[in-house]
NUDREN-346529 format. One line per 5 residues: number of its first residue (from 1); their letters; for each residue x, y, z of N, C-alpha, C. Coordinates in Angstrom, 2 decimals, decimal comma. Layout:
N
NUM) a) X Y Z X Y Z X Y Z ~ ...
# end
This chain:
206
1) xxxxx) 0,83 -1,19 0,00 0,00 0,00 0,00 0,88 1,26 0,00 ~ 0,62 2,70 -0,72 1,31 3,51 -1,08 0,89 4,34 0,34 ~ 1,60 5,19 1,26 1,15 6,20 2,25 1,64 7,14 1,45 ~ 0,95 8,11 2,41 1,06 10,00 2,04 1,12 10,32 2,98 ~ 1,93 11,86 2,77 2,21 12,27 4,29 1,74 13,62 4,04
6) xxxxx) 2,22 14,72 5,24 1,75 15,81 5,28 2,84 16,30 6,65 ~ 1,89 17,48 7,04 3,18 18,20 8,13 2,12 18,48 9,14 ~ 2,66 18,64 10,48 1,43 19,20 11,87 1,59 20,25 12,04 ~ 2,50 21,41 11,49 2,54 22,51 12,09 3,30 23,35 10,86 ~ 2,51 24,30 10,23 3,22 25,86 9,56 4,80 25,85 9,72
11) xxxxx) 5,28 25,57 8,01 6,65 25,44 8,23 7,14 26,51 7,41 ~ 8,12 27,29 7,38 8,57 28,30 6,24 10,24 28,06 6,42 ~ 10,57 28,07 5,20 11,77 28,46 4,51 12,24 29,42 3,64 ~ 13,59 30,22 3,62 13,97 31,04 2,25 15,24 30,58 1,96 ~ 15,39 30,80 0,58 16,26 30,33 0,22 16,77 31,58 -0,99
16) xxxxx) 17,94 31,87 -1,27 18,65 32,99 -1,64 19,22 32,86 -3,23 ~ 18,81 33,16 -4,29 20,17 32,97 -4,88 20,10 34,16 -6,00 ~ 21,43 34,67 -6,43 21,26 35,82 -7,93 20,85 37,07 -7,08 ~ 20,30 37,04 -5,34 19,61 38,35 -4,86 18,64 38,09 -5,15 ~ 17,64 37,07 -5,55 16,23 36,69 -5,63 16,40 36,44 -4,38
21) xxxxx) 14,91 36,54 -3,39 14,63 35,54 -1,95 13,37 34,81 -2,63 ~ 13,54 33,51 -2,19 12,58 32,78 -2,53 11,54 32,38 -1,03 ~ 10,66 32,85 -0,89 10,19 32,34 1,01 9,08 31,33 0,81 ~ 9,63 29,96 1,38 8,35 28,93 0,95 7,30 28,92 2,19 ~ 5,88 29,03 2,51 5,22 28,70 3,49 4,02 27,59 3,11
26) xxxxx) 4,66 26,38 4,15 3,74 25,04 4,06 2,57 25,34 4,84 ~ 1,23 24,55 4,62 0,34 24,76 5,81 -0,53 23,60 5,46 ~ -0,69 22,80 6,76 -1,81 21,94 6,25 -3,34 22,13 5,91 ~ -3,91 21,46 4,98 -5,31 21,47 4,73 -5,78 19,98 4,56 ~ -6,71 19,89 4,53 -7,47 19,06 3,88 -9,34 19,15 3,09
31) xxxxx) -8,62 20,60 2,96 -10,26 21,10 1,79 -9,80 22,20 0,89 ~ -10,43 22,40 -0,23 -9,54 22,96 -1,04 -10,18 24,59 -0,66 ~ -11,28 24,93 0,11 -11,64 26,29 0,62 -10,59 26,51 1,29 ~ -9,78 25,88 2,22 -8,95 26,57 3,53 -7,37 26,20 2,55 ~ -7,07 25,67 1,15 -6,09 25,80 0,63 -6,17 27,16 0,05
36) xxxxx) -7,22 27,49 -0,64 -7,57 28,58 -1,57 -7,23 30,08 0,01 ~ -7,88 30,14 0,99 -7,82 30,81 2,33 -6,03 31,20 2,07 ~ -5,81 30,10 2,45 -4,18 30,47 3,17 -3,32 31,34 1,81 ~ -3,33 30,33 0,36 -2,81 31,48 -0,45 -3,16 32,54 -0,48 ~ -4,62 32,64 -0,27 -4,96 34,38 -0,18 -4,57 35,47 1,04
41) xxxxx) -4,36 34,65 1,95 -3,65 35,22 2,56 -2,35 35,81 2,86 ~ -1,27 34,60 2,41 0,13 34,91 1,96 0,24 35,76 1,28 ~ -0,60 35,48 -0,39 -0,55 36,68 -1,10 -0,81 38,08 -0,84 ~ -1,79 38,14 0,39 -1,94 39,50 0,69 -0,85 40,25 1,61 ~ -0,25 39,18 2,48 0,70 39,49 3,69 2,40 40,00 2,65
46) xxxxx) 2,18 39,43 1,17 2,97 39,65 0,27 3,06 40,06 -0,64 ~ 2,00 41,25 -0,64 1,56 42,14 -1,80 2,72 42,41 -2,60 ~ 3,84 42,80 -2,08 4,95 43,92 -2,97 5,82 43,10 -3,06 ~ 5,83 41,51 -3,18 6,45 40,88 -3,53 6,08 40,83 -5,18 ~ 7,33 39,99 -5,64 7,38 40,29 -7,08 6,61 39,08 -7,75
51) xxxxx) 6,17 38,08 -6,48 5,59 36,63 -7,32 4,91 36,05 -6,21 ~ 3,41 35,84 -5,77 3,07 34,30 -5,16 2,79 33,55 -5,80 ~ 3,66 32,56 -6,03 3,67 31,28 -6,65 2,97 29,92 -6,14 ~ 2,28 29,42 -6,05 1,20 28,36 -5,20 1,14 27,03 -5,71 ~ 0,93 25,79 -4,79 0,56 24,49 -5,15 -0,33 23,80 -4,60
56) xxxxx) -1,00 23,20 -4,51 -1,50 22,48 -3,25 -2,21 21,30 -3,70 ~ -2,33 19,85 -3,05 -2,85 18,71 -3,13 -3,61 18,35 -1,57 ~ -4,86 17,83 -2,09 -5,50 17,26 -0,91 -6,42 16,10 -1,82 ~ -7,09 15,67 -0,60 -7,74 14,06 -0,86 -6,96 12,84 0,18 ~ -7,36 11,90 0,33 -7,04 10,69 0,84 -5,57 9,94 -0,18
61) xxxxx) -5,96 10,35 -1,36 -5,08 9,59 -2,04 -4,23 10,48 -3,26 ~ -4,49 11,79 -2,65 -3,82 13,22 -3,55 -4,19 12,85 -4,64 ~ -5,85 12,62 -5,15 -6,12 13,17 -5,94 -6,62 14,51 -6,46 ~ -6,65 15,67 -6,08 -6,43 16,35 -6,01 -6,20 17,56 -6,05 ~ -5,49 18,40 -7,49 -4,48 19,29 -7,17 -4,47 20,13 -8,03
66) xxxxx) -3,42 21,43 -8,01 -3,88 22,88 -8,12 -2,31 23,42 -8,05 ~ -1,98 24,35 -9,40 -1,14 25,20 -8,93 -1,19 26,10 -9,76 ~ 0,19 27,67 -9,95 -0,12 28,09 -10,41 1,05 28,83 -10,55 ~ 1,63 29,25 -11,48 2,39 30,62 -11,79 2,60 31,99 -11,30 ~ 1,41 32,22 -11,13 1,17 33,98 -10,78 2,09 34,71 -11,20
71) xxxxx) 2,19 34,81 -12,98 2,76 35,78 -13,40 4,08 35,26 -13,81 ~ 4,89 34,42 -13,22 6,12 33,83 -13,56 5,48 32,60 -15,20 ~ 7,45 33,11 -16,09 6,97 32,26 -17,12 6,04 31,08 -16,94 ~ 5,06 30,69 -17,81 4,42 29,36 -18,09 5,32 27,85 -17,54 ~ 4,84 26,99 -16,54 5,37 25,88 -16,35 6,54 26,22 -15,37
76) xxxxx) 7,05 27,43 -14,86 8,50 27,47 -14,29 8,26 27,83 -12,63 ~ 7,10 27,86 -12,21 6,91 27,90 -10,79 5,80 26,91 -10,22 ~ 4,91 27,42 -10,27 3,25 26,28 -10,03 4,01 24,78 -9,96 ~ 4,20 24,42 -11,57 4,59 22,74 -11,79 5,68 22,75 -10,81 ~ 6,85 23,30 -10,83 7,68 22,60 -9,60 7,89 22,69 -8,30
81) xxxxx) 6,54 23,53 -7,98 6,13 23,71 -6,54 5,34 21,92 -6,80 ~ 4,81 22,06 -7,16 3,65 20,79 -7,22 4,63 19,61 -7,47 ~ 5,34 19,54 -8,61 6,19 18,14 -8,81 6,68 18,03 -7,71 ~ 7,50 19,02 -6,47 8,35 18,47 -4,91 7,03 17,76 -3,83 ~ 6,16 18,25 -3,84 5,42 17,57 -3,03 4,86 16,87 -3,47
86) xxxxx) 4,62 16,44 -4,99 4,77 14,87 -5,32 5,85 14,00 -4,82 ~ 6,69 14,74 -5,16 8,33 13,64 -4,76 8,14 12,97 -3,62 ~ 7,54 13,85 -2,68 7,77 13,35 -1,14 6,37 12,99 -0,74 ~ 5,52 12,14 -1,43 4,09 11,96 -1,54 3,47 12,40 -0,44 ~ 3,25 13,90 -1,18 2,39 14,54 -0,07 0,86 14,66 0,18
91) xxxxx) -0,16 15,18 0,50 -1,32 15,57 0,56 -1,63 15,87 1,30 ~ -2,43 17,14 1,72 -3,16 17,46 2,61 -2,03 18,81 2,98 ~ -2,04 19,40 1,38 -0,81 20,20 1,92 -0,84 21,33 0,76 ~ -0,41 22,72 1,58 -0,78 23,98 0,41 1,10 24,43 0,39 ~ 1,23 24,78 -0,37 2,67 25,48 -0,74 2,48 26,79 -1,16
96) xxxxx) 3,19 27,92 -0,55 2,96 29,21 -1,28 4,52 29,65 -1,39 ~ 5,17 30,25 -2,39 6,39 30,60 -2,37 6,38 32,12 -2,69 ~ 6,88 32,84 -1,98 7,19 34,46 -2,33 8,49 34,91 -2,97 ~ 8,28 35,36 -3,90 9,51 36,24 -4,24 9,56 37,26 -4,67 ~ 10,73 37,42 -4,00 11,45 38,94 -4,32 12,94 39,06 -5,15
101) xxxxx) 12,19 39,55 -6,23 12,94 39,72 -7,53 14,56 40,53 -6,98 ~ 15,46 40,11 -7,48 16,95 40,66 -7,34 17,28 41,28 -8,06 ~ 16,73 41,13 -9,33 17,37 41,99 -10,41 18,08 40,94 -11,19 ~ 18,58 40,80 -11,04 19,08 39,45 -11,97 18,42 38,37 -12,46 ~ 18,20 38,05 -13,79 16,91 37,10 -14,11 17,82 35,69 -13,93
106) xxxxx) 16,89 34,32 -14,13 17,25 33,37 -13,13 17,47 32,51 -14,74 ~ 16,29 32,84 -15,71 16,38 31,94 -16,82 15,00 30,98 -16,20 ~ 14,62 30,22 -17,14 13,82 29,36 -17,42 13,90 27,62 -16,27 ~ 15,60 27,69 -16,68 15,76 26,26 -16,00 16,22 27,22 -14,56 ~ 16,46 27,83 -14,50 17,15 28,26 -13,04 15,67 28,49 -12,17
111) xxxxx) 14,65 29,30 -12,58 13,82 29,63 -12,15 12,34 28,39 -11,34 ~ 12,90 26,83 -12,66 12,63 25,67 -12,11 13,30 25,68 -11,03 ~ 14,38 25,18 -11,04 15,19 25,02 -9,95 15,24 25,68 -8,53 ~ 14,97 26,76 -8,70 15,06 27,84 -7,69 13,62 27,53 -6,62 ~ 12,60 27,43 -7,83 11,04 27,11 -6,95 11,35 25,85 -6,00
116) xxxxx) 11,52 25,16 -6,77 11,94 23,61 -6,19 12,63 23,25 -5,39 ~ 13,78 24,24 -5,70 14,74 23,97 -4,51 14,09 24,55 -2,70 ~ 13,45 25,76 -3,72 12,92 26,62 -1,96 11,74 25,61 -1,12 ~ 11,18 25,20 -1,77 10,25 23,92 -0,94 10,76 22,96 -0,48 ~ 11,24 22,32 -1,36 12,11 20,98 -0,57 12,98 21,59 0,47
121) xxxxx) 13,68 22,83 0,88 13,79 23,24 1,84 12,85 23,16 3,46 ~ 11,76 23,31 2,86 10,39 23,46 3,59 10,31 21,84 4,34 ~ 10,46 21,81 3,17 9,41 19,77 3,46 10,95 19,41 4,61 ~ 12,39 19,51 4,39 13,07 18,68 4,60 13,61 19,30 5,78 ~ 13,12 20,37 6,29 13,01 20,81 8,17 13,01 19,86 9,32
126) xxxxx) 11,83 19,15 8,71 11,92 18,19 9,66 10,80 16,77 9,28 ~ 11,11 15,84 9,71 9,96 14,80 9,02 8,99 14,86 8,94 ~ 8,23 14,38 7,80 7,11 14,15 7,56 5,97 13,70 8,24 ~ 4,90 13,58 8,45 3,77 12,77 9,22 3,14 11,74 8,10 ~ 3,00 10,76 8,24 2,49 9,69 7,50 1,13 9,58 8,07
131) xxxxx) 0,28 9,62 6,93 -1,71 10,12 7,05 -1,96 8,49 6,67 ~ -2,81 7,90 7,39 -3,02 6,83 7,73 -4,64 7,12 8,45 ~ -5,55 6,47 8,03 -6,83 6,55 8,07 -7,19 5,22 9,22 ~ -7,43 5,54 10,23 -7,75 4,76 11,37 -9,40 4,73 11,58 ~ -9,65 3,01 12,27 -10,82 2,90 12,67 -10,31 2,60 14,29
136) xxxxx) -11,14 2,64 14,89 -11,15 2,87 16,06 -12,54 1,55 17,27 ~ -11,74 0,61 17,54 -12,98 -0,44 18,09 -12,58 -0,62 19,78 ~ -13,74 -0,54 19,99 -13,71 -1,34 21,80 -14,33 -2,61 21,83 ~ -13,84 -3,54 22,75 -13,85 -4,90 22,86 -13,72 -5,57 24,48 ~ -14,65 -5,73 24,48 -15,12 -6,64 26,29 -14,92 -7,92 26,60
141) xxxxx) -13,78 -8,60 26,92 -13,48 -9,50 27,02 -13,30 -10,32 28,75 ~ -13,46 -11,79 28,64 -13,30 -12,05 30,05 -11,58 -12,17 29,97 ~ -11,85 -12,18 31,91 -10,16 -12,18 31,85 -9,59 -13,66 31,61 ~ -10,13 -14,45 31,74 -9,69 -16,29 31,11 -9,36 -16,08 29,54 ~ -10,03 -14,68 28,76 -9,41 -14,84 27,52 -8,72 -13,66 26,93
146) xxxxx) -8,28 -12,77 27,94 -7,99 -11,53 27,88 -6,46 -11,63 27,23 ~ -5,61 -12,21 27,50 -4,17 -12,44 27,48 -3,92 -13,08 25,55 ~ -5,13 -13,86 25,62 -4,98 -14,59 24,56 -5,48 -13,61 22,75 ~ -6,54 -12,90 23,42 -7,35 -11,65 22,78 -5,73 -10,91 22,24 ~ -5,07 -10,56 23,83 -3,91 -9,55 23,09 -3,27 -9,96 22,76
151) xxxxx) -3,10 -10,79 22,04 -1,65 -11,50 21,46 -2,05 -11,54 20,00 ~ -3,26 -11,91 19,91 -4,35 -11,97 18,49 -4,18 -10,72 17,72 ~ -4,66 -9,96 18,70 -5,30 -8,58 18,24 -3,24 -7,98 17,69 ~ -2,71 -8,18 18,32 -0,68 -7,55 17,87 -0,63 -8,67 16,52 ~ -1,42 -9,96 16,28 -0,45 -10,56 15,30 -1,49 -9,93 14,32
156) xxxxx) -2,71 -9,17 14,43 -3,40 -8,97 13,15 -3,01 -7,46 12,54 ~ -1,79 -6,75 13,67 -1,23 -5,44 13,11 -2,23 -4,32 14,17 ~ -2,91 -4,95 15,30 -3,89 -3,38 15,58 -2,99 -3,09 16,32 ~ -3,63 -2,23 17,31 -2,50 -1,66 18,14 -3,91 -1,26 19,58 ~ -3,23 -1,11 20,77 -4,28 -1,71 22,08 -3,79 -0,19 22,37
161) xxxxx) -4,60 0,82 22,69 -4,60 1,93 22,86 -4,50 2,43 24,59 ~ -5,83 1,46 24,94 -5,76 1,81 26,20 -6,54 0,45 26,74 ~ -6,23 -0,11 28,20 -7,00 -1,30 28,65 -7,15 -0,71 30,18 ~ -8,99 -1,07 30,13 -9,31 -1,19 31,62 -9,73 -2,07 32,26 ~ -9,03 -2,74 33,34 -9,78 -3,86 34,07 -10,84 -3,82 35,37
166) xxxxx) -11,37 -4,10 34,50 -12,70 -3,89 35,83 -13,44 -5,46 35,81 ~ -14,82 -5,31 36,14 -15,03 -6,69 36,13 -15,23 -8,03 35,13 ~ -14,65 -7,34 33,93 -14,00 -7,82 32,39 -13,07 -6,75 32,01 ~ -12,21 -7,45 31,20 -11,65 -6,30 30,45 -11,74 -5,86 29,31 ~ -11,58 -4,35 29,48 -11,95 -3,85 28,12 -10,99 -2,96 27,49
171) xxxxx) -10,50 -3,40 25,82 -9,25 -2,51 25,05 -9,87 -2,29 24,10 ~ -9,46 -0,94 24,34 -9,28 0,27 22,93 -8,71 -0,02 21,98 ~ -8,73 -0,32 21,03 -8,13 -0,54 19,80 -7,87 0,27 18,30 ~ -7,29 0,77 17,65 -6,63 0,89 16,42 -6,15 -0,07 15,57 ~ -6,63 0,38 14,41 -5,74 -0,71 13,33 -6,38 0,41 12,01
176) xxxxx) -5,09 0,45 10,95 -5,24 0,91 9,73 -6,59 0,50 9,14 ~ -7,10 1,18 8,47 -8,53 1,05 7,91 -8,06 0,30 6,58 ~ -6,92 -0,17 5,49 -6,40 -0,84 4,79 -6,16 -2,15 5,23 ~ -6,04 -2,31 6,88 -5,84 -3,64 7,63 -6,84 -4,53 8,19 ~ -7,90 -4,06 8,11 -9,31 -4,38 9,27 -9,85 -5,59 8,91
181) xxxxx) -9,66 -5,83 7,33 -10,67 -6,68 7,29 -10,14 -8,47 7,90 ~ -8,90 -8,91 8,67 -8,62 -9,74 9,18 -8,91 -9,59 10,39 ~ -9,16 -8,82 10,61 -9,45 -8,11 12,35 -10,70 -8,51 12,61 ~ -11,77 -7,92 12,10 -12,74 -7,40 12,11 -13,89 -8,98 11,87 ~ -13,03 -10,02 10,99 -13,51 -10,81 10,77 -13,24 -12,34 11,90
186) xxxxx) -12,17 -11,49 12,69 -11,77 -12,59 13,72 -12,46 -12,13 14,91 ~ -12,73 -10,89 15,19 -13,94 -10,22 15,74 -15,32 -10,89 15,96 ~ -15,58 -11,06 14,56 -17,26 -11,19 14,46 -16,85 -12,52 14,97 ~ -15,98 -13,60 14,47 -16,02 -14,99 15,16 -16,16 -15,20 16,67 ~ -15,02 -14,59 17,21 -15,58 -14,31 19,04 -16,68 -14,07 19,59
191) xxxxx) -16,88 -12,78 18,86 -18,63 -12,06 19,41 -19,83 -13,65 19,09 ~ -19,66 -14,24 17,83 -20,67 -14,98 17,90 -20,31 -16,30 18,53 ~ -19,19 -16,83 18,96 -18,71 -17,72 20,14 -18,92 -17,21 21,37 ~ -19,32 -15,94 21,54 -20,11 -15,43 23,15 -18,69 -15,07 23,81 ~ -17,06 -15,13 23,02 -16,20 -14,88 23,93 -15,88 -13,66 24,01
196) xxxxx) -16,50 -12,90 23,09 -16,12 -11,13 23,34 -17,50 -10,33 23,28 ~ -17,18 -9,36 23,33 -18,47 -7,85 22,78 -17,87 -7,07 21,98 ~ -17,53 -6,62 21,00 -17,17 -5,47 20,37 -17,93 -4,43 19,48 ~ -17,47 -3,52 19,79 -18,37 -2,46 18,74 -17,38 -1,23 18,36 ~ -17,78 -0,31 17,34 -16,97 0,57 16,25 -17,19 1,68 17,24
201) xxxxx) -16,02 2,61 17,22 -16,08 3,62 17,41 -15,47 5,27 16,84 ~ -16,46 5,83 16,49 -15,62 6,75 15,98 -14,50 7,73 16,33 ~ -14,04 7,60 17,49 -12,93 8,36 17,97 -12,76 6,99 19,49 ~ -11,52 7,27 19,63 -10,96 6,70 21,25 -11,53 7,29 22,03 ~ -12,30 6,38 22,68 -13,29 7,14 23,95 -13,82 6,13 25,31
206) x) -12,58 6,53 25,93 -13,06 5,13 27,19 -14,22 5,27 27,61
# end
């Protein structure tokens, strides 16, 4: 299975060259209103800059996506804002790059380069977050089969969030929503052998 990642927190970079500043600002989204928001915002916080240049991909599976020039030759900003956060399979993610013209022109391939280079700056701050779509189950088990439950539940990939023992026990569970259906089906076998209770939940909630 292919993952995508994204970032938790507003990242910016600049990067220098010829006396151009190139200033990249990442921000997460996941709707294309609050992608469309944030460039308009940059762009405004960067009026007298000489270029906002923009990208952005969202969806589950970055389908997606959007960029744009603003004024820089055809193909030499937008596309290689957008091709770097392909590279590093991103989504759920807006790119805005500012610049301020030096006076010195960059050329066609430099001006690729230059966009590209100032993001991957951005992205390569610090690691990535890997977006992974979780379901979320609780499960009531006796304690004669409690031990045996968690050993099950680790070889099918979930993960035991939180366990309370009271007069059965009961674990919180996670597992990838790409992983469930071995889970889920060893699940229903217990519940109808009377050795568990389980039910879906939409968030972790003891």
């Amino acid at each position: 299975m292919k993952y995508f990642y994204s970032i938790t927190a507003d990242r910016k970079a600049e990067y220098k060259i010829k006396r151009s500043l190139f200033i990249t600002h990442l921000h997460y989204t996941d709707s294309l209103s609050e992608a469309k928001k944030f460039i308009s915002r940059i762009s405004a916080e960067n009026k007298t800059a000489s270029h906002n240049c923009w990208a952005f991909i969202v969806g589950d599976r970055a389908e997606t996506f959007h960029s744009s020039d603003a004024g820089e030759p055809s193909g030499t900003a937008g596309q290689p804002i957008l091709n770097m956060l392909k590279k590093y399979d991103m989504t759920n993610i807006v790119a805005v790059v500012t610049r301020h013209f030096g006076g010195t022109k960059l050329g066609i391939r430099g001006l690729i380069d230059a966009y590209g280079t100032a993001v991957e700056m951005a992205i390569k701050q610090k690691s990535l977050k890997k977006l992974v779509k979780l379901i979320h189950l609780k499960i009531v088990a006796d304690y004669s089969f409690a031990e045996q439950l968690k050993y099950e539940i680790g070889k099918l990939e979930a993960v035991i969030e939180e366990t309370d023992y009271q007069i059965k026990v009961t674990f919180w569970i996670a597992i990838e929503f790409s992983k469930k259906r071995g889970l889920i089906r060893y699940l229903k076998e217990l519940q109808k052998l009377g050795k568990i209770k389980f039910e879906y939940l939409n968030h972790k909630s003891p």
